[in-house]
ZADOBA-204246 format. One line per 10 residues: for each residue z, x, y of C-alpha. Coordinates in nm, 2 decimals, padded with zeros to 4 digits, always signed. Layout:
<pts>
Z:X:Y  ...
</pts>
This chain:
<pts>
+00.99:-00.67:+01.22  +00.96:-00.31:+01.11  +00.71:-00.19:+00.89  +00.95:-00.13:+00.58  +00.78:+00.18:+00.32  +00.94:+00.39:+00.04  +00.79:+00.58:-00.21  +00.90:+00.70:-00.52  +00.77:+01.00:-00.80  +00.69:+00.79:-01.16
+00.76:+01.01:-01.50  +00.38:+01.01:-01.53  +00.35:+01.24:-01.19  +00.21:+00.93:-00.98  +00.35:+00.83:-00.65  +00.45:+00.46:-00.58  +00.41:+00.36:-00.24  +00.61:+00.02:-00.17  +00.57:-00.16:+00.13  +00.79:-00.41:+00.27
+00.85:-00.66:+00.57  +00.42:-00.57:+00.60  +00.38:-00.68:+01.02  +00.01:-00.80:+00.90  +00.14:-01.08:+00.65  +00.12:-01.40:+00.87  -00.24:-01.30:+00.94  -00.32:-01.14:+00.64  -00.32:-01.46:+00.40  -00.63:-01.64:+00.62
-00.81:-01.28:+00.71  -00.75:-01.00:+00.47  -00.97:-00.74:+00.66  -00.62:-00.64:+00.80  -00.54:-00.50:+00.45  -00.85:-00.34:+00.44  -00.76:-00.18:+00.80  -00.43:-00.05:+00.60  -00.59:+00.08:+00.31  -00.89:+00.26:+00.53
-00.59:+00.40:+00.71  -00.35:+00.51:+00.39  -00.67:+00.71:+00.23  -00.73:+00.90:+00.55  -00.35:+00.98:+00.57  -00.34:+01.07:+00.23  -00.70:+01.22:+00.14  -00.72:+00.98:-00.12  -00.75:+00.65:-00.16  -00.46:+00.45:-00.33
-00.49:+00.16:-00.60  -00.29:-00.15:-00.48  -00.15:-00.30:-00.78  +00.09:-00.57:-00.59  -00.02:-00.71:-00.27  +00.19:-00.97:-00.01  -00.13:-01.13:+00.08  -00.22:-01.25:-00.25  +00.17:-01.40:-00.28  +00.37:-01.07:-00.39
+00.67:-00.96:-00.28  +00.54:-00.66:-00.16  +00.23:-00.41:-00.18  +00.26:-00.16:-00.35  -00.02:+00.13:-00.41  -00.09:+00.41:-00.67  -00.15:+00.74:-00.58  -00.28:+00.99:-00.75  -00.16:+01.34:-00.72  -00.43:+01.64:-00.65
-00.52:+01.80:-00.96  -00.46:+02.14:-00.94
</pts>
């Protein structure tokens, strides 16, 4: 069970970060501090932190996050 992520450019300059097959999902449902762990982790990778607009542990298909590019 690999943890399964693309991303893709939108026309609007955003990035949309999907996430699939998520290895926290059995847990996640009863104790969503794991998803918290995730997104803690995503805005140090990323210097940013992400909006999840779709979200596996709330019964989506996947999460998937906003990200904003860096102004420059």
């Amino acid at each position: 069970m690999g943890y399964m992520a693309r991303w893709e450019r939108r026309d609007d300059g955003d990035y949309w970060l999907h996430i699939a097959n998520c290895p926290y999902e059995q847990v996640a449902s009863q104790h969503d501090e794991v998803c918290t762990m995730d997104l803690r982790m995503l805005t140090h990778l990323l210097g940013r932190s992400p909006r999840r607009i779709s979200w596996t542990a709330r019964g989506d298909h996947q999460c998937i996050y906003v990200i904003h590019p860096p102004v420059e």
